[in-house]
C-alpha positions as CSV (number, residue, x, y, z in Angstrom):
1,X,-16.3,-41.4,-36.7
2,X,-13.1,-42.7,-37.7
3,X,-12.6,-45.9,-39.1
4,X,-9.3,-48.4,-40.0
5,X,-8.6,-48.8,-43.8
6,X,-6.8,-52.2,-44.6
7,X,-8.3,-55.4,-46.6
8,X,-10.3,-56.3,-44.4
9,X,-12.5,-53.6,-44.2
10,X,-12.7,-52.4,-48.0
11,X,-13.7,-56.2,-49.2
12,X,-17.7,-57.4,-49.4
13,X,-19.1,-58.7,-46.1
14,X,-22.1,-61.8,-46.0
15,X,-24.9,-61.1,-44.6
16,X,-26.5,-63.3,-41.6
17,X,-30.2,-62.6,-41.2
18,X,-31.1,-64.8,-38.3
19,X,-33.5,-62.4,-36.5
20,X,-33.9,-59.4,-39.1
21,X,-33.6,-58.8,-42.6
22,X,-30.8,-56.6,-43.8
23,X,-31.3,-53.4,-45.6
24,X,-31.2,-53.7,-49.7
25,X,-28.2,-51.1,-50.0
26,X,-26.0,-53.3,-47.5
27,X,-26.1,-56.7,-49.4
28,X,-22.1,-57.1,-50.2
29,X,-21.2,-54.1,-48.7
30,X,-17.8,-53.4,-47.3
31,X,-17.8,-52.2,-43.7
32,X,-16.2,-49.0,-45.3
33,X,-19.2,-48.8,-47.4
34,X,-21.7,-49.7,-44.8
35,X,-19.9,-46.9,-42.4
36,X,-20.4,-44.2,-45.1
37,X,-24.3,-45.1,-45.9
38,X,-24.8,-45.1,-42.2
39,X,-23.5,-41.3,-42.1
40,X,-25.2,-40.4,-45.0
41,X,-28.9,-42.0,-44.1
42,X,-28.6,-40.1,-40.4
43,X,-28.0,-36.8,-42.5
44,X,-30.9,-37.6,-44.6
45,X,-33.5,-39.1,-42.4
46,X,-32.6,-35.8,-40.4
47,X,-31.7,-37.8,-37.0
48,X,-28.3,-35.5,-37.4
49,X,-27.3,-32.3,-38.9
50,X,-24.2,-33.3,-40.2
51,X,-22.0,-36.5,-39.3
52,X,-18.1,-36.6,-40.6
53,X,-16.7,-40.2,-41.5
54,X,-12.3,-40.4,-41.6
55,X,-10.8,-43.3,-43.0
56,X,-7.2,-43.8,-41.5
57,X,-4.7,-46.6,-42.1
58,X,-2.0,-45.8,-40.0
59,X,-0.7,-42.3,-37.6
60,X,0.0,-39.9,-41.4
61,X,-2.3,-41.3,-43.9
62,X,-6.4,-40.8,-43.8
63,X,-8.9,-38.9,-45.5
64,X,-12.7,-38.7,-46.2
65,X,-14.8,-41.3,-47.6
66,X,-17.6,-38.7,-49.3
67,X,-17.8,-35.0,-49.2
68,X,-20.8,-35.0,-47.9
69,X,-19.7,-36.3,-44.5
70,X,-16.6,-35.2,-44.7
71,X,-14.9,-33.2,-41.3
72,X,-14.3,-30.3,-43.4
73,X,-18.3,-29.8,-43.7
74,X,-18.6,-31.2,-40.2
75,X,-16.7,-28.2,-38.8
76,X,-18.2,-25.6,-41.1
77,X,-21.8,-26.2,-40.2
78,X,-21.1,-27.3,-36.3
79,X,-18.6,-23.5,-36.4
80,X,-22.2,-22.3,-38.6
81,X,-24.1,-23.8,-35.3
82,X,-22.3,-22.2,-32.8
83,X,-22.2,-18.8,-34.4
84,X,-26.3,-19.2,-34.9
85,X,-26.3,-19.7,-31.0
86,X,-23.6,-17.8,-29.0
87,X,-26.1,-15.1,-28.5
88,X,-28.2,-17.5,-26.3
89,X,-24.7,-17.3,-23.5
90,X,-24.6,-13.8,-23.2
């Protein structure tokens, strides 16, 4: 997932419970911050095997928000993944 960097997205954002109540670790979270806990609770609620989260603010400049979901470790276990099944296309 890649996601814009600017103001907007790094500062604290309300939350509106009309219809549900919002998760404990989301209360005055930026949407950077709410991106990177969404990665990072897929990983560990094993719905995914790894996730990668980019931060960019304009064409040169991004990077990762954790190293845990970073596209570095999102290529080495996906490359790890196809290794571990190329056999299966013989």
């Amino acid at each position: 997932m890649v996601v814009g960097k600017d103001r907007a997205s790094e500062r604290p954002v309300r939350n509106y419970e009309t219809y549900f109540p919002v998760r404990p670790e989301f209360n005055e979270a930026s949407y950077l911050d709410r991106y990177r806990i969404l990665c990072q609770k897929l990983i560990l609620k094993r719905h995914y095997t790894a996730t990668a989260l980019l931060w960019t603010s304009d064409a040169n400049t991004y990077g990762d928000l954790a190293d845990d979901i970073s596209i570095k470790r999102f290529l080495i276990s996906f490359s790890c993944y196809l290794n571990g099944v190329k056999e299966e296309f013989k």
